[in-house]
C-alpha positions as CSV (number, residue, x, y, z in Angstrom):
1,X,12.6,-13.4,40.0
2,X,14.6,-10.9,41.8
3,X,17.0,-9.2,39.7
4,X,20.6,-9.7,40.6
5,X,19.7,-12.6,43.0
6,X,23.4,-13.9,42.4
7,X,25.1,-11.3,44.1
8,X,22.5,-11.9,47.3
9,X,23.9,-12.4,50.6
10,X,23.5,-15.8,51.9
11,X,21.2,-16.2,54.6
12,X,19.7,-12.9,53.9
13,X,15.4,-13.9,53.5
14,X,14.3,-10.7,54.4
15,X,11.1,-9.5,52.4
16,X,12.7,-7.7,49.1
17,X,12.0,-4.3,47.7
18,X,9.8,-3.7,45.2
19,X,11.7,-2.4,42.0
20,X,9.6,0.2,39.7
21,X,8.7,-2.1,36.8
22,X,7.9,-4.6,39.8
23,X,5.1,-2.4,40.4
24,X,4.4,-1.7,36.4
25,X,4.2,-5.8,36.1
26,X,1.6,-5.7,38.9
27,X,-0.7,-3.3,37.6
28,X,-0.9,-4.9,34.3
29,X,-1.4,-8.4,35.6
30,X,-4.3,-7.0,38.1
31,X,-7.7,-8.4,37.5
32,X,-10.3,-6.0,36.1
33,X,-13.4,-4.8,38.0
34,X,-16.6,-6.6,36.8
35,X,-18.2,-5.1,34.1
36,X,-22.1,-4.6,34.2
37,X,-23.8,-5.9,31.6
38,X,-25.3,-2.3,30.6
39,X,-21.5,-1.2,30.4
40,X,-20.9,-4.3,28.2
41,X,-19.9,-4.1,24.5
42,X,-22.6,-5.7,22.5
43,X,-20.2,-7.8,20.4
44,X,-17.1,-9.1,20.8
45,X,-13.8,-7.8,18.1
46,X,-12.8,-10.9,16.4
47,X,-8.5,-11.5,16.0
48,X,-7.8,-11.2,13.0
49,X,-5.8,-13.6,10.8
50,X,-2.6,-11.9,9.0
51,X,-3.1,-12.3,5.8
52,X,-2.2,-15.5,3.9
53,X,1.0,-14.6,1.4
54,X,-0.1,-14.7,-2.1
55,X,0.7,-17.2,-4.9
56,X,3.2,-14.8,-6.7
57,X,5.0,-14.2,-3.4
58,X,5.2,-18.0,-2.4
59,X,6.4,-18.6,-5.9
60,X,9.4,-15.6,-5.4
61,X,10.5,-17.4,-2.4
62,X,10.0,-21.0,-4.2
63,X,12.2,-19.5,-6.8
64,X,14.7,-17.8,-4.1
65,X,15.7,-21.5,-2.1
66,X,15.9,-23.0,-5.4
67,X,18.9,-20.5,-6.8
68,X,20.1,-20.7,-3.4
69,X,20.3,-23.9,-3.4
70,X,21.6,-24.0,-6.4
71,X,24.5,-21.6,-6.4
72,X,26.0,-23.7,-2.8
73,X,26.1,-26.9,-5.3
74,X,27.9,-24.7,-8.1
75,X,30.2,-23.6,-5.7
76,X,31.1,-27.3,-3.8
77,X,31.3,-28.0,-7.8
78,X,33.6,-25.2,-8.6
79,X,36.0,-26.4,-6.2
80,X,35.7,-30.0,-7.4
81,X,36.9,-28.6,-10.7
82,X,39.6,-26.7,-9.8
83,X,41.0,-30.4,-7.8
84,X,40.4,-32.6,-11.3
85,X,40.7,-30.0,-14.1
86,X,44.3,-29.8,-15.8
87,X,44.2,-26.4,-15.8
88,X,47.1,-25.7,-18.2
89,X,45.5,-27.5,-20.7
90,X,41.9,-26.3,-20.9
91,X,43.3,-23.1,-22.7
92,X,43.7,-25.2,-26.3
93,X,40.9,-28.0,-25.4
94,X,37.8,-27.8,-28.2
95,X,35.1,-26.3,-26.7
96,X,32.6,-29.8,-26.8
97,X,35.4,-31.8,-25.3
98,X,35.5,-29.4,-22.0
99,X,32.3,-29.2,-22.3
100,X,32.0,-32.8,-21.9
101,X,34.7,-33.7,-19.3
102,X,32.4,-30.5,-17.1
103,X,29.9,-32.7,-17.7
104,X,31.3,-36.0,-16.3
105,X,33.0,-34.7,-13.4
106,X,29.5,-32.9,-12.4
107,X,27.8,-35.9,-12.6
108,X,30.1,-38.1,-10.8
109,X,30.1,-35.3,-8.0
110,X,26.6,-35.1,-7.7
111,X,26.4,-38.7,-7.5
112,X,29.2,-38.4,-4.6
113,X,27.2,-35.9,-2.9
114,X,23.6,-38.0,-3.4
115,X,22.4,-34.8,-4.9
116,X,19.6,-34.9,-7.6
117,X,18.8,-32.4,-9.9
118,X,16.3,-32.2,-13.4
119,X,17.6,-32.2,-16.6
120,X,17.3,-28.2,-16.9
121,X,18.9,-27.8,-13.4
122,X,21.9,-29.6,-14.7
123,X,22.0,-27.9,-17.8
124,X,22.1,-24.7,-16.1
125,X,24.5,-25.9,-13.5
126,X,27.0,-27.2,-16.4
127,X,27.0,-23.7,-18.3
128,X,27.5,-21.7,-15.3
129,X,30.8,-24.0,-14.4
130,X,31.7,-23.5,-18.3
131,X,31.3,-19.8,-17.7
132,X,33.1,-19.5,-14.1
133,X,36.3,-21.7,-16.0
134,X,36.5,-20.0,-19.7
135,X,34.2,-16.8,-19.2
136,X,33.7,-14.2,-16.7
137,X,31.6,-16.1,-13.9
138,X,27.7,-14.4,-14.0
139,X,28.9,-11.6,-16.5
140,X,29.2,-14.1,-19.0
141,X,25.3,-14.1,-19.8
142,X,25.0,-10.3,-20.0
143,X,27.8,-9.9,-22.6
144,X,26.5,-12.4,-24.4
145,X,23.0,-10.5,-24.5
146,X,23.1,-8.4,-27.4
147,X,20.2,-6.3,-26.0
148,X,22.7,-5.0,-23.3
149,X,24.8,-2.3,-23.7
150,X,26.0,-1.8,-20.4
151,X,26.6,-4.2,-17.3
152,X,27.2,-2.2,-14.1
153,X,28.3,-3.9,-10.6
154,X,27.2,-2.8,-7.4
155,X,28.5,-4.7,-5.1
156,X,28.0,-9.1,-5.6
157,X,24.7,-8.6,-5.1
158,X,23.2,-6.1,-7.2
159,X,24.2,-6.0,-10.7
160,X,22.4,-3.6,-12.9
161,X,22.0,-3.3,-17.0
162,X,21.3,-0.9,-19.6
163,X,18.6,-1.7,-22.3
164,X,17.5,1.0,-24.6
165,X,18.9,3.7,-22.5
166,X,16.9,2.6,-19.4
167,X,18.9,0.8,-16.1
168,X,17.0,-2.2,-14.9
169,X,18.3,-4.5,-11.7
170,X,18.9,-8.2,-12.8
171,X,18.6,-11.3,-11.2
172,X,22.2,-12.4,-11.4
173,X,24.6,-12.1,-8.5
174,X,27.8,-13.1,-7.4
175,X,28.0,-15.5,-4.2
176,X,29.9,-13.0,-2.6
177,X,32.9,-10.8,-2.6
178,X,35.2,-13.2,-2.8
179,X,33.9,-14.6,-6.2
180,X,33.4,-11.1,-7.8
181,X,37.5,-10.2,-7.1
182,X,38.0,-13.6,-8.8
183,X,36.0,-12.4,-11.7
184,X,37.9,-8.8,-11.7
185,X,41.8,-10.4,-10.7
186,X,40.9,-12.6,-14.2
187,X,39.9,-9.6,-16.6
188,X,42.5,-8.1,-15.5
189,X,45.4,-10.3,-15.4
190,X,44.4,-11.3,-18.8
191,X,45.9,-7.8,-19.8
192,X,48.9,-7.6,-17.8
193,X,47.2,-4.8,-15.0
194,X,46.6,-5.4,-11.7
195,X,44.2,-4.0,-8.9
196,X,44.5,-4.0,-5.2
197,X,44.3,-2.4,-2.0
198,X,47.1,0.0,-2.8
199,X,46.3,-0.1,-6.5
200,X,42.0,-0.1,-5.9
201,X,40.8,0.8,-9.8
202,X,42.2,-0.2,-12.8
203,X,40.9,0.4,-16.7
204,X,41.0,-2.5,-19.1
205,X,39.7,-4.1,-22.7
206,X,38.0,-7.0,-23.0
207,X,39.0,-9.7,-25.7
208,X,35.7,-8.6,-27.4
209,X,37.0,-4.8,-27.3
210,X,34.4,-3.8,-24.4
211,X,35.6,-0.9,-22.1
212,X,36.2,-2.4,-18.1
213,X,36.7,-0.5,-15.4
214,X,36.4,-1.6,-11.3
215,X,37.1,-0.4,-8.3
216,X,37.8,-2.5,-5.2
217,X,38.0,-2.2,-1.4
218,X,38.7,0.0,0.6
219,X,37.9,2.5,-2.0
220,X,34.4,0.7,-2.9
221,X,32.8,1.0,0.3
222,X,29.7,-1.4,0.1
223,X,31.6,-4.0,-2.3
224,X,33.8,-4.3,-5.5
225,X,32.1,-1.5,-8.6
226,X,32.8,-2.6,-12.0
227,X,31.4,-0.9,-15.0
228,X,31.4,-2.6,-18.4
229,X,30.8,-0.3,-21.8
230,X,29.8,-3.3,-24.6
231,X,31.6,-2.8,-27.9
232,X,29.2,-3.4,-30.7
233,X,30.0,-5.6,-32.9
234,X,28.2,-4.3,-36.2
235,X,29.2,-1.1,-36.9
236,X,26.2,1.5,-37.1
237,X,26.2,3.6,-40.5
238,X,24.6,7.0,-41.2
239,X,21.5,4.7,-42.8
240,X,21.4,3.0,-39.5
241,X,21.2,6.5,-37.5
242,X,18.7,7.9,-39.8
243,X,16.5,5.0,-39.6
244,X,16.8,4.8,-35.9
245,X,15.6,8.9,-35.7
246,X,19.1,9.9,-34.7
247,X,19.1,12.2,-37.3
248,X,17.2,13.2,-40.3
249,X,18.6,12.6,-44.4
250,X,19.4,16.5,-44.7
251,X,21.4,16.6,-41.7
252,X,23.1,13.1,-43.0
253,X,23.8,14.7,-46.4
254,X,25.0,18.3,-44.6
255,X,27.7,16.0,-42.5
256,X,28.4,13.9,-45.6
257,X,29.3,16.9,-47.3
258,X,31.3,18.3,-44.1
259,X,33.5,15.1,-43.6
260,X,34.6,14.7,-47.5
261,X,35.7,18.7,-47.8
262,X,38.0,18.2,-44.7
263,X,36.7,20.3,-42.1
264,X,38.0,19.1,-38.9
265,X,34.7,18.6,-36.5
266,X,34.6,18.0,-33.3
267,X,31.2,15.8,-31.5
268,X,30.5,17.4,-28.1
269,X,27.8,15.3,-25.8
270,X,27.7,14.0,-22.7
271,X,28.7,10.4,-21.1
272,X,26.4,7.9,-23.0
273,X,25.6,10.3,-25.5
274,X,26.3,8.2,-28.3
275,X,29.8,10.5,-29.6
276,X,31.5,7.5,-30.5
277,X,29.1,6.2,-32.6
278,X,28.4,9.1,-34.1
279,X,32.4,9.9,-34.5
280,X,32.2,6.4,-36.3
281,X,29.2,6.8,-38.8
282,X,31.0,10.0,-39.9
283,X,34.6,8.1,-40.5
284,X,32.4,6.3,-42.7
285,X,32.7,9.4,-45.3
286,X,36.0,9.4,-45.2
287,X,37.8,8.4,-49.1
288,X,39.5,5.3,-49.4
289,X,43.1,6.9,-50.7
290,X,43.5,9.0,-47.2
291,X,45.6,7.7,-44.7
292,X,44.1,8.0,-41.2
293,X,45.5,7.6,-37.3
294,X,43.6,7.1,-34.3
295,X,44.7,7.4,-31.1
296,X,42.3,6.7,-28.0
297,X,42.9,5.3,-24.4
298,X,40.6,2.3,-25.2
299,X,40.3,1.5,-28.8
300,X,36.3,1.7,-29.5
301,X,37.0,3.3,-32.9
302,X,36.0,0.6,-36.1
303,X,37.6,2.5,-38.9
304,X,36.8,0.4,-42.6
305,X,39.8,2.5,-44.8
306,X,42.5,0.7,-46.0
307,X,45.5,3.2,-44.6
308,X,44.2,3.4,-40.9
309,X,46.9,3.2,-38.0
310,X,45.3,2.6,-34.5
311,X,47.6,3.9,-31.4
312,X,46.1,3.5,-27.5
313,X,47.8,4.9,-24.7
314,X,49.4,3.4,-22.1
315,X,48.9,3.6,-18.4
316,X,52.2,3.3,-15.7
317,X,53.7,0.0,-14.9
318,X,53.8,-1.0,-11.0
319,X,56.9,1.2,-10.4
320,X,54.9,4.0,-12.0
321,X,57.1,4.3,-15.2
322,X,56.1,3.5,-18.6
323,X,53.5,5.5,-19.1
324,X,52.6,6.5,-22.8
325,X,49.5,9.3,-23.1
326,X,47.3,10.2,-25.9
327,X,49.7,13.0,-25.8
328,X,52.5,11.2,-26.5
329,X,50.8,9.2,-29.2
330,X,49.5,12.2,-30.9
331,X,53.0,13.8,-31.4
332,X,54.5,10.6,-32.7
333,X,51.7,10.8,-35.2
334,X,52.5,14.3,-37.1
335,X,55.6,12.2,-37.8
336,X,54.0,9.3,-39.9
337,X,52.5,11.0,-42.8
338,X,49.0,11.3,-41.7
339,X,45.7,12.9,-43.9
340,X,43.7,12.7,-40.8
341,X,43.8,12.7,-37.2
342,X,41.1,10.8,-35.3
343,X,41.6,11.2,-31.6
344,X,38.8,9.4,-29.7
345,X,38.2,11.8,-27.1
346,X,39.9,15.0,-25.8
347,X,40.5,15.6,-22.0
348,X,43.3,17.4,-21.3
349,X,46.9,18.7,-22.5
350,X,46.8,16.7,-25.8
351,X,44.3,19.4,-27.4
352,X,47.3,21.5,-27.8
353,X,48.7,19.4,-29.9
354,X,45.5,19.0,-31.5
355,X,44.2,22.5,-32.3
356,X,48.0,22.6,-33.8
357,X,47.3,19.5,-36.4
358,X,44.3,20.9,-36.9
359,X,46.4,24.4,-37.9
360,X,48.8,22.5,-40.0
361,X,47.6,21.1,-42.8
362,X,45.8,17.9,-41.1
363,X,42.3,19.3,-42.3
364,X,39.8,16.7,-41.6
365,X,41.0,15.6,-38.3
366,X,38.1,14.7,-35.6
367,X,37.8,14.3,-31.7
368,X,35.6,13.6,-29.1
369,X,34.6,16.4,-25.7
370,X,32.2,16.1,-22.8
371,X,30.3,19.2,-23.1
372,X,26.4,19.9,-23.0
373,X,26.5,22.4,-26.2
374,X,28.4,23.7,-28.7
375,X,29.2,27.2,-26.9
376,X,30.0,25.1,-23.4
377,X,32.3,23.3,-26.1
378,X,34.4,26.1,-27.2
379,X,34.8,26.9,-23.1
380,X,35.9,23.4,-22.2
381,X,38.6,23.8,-25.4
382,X,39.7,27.1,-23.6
383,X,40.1,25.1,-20.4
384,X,41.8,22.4,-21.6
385,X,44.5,24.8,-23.2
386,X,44.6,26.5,-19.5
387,X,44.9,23.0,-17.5
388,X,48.0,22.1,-19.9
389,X,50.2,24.9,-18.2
390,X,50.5,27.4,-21.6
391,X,50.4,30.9,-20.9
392,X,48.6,32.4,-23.6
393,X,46.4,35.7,-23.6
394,X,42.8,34.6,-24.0
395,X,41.8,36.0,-27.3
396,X,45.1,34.3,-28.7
397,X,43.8,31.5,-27.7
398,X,40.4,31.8,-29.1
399,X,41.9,32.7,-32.5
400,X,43.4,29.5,-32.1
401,X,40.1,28.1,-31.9
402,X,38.1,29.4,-34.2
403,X,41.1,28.9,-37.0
404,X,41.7,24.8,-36.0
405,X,37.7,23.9,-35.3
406,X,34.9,24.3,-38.3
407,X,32.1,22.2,-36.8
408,X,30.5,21.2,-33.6
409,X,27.9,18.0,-33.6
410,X,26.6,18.4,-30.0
411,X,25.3,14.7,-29.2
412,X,22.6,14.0,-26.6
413,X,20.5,11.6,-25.0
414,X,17.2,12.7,-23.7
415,X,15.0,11.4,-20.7
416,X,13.5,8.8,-22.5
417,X,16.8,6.8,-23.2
418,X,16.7,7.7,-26.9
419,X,19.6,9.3,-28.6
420,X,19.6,12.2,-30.6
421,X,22.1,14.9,-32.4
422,X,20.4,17.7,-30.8
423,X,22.6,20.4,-32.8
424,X,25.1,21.3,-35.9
425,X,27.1,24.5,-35.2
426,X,29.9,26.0,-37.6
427,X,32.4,28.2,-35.8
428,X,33.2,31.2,-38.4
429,X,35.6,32.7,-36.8
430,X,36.4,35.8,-34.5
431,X,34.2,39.1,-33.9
432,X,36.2,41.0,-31.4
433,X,37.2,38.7,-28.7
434,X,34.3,36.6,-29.1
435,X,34.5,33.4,-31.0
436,X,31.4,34.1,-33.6
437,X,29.2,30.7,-34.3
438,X,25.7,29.6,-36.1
439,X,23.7,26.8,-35.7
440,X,22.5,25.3,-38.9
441,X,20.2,21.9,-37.8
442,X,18.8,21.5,-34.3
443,X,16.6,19.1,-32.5
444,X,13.0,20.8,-31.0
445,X,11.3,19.2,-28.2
446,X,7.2,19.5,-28.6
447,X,6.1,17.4,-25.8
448,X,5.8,13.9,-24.4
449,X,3.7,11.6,-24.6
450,X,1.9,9.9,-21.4
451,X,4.5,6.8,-21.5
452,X,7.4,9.1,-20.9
453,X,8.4,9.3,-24.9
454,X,9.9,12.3,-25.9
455,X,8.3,13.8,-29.2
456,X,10.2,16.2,-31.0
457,X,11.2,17.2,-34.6
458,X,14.6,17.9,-36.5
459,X,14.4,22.0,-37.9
460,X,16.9,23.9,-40.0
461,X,17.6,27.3,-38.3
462,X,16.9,29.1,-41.9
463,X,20.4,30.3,-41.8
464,X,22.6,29.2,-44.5
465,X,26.1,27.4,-44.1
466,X,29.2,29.5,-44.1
467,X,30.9,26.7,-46.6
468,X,28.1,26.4,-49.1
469,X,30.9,27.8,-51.5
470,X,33.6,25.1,-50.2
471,X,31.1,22.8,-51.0
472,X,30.1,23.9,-54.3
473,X,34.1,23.6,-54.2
474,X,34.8,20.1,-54.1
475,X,31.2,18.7,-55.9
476,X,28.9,18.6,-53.1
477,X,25.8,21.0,-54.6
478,X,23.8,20.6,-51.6
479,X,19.7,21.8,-52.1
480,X,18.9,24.9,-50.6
481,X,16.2,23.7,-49.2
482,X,18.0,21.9,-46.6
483,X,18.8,24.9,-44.8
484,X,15.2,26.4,-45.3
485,X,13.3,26.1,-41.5
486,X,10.0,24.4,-41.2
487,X,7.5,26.6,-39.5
């Protein structure tokens, strides 16, 4: 067929030009010259069949249709619910009686819709609904997985986890964008924020106490990023670190001895380290008869004194007022009598007023700083101190320093996933304009082995502590020993 034979001229039968791919399409469709039989191939190249998809495979796809399938039911169900449901009342309903009326209205819809699905198909069908009206959708399985210690959102379709300090990709998804705002709009609401296209991230808390944060569209380019940190419910002790290989029992009794003379310390690691837990293992040392205030941005901290005050900040309100910092909080607490000051993690113009408790008789006080070692540490503090506008001469502020901090715990976690407190450094003050420090414990790598384990050994550095005598002090005879290095 001529091309452009619409726009012909009628009448017009004259023979037609040959067009270059004309002349391709001839060539190609040409028959061949015959072949002698000398010239001949001796046998003919048999097609061959593509290969037949294998039994995992057709059981993948099996699988696929059937979640398909169905999450289209769950969501025609959904809606059902949200028609019949007396949504004002579910809030104070027993848990089997919703359970229950889910139960009926799924069956009478399914029935409606001449739908029929097995018993575990049901069963699955009736807990999702539960978890899309009373929970948090798909996210509900994953925080209920005490294996998981992080859930992070890529998108509705890719939602990964963290087990033992490894990420893994789920199965779980979201139908599609749509459902995963739903999801964030819930969490979020719940705690009086919002987040929207001219408000796209937002920070919240769980009702279990587990750190949220998301991000939405048009900031999120491929789809809504949310990022869930799990708060543990059982709180881990220095037995449970030691026992996990965290630490060893003379670096436990060292830090014992540390948090019960009052030195104010200060764990430096990076994000995922493990410095909370490790800022509440060593709370755990702290006497009964002290009072104590934290103040964090979320509240993680799970203090077991009797006098402990908890304080969060506050972020601005939709006109952008109302905003209470860690700053804020911390200067409100020199005013109630504190011991000890337990801030959950320092980042920015509060460590002024932290280096100052830490000058001024609140000996014992502890925070938190992203660094990767006890010397890159002491530079962030120096930073910090620049960032919050003070015009100070350097080596004043270094006094400042070396006066306010006694100990750095640098916290790490290694290739392998596994955690480990990779260093204990005293500051002992100034040598010229240099803040002068020793490291007492630290971690030594030896190898790996060939499943990508780490293998390594705790080591005293031989040197002994600058507070031995402050020790001896207050009771705490620690062995020499401790300090001796293993060759």
């Amino acid at each position: 067929m001529a091309m452009f034979s619409r726009f012909k001229k009628p009448g017009e039968d004259g023979p037609a030009r040959p067009s270059p791919m004309a002349k391709v399409t001839q060539a190609v469709n040409a028959p061949l010259a015959p072949v002698s039989p000398a010239a001949a191939p001796k046998a003919r190249v048999q097609p061959v069949a593509p290969p037949k998809p294998t039994a995992q495979a057709v059981a993948q796809d099996k699988e696929r249709k059937r979640r398909d399938r169905l999450g289209d039911i769950k969501l025609e169900l959904h809606k059902r619910l949200l028609d019949n449901l007396n949504l004002a009342a579910i809030e104070s309903a027993p848990e089997a009686s919703l359970r229950a009326e889910i139960a009926a209205i799924v069956g009478e819809a399914l029935d409606e819709m001449s739908i029929v699905l097995n018993k575990e198909d049901r069963s699955t069908v009736n807990q999702e609904l539960y978890d899309e009206v009373m929970g948090l959708g798909p996210l509900e399985p994953l925080l209920k997985d005490d294996s998981v210690n992080d859930i992070l959102v890529n998108g509705p379709h890719r939602i990964f986890v963290e087990r033992n300090g490894k990420l893994e990709l789920t199965e779980i998804t979201f139908k599609d964008e749509r459902h995963l705002l739903r999801i964030i709009d819930k969490i979020v609401s719940a705690v009086g924020r919002r987040v929207d296209e001219s408000n796209p991230y937002v920070d919240a808390r769980l009702a279990d106490g587990s750190r949220f944060n998301a991000m939405v569209p048009p900031v999120a380019v491929d789809g809504s990023l949310v990022s869930i940190r799990k708060f543990k419910k059982e709180k881990l002790g220095i037995p449970d670190l030691v026992r996990f290989g965290a630490f060893t029992e003379e670096m436990g009794a060292y830090l014992q001895a540390a948090v019960a003379t009052r030195l104010n310390i200060i764990v430096s690691g990076g994000t995922g380290s493990g410095k909370t837990t490790t800022l509440n293992a060593l709370s755990s040392f702290i006497d009964n008869s002290e009072r104590i205030l934290t103040i964090e941005d979320t509240a993680e901290l799970q203090l077991q004194q009797v006098h402990v005050g908890r304080m969060e900040s506050r972020p601005a309100n939709v006109e952008g007022k109302g905003a209470v910092t860690q700053r804020d909080c911390l200067r409100n607490a020199l005013r109630m009598r504190p011991d000890r000051i337990i801030v959950g993690e320092t980042r920015g113009e509060e460590v002024i007023d932290m280096l100052q408790a830490m000058n001024t008789g609140h000996d014992g006080s502890m925070t938190t700083i992203h660094a990767n070692s006890a010397r890159d540490g002491v530079s962030r503090l120096e930073n910090m101190v620049a960032m919050a506008g003070i015009e100070m001469p350097i080596k004043a502020v270094r006094s400042q320093i070396a006066a306010a901090v006694n100990l750095i715990v640098q916290a790490s976690r290694l290739q392998d996933g596994s955690r480990r407190m990779v260093s204990i450094t005293e500051i002992t003050g100034m040598e010229g304009d240099v803040i002068s420090m020793q490291e007492i414990f630290r971690y030594e790598r030896l190898g790996m082995e060939p499943s990508g384990k780490i293998i390594g050994r705790f080591n005293a550095t031989g040197v002994r502590s600058h507070y031995s005598d402050r020790f001896k002090q207050w009771g705490y005879n620690l062995p020499a020993e401790i300090f001796d290095a293993i060759p």
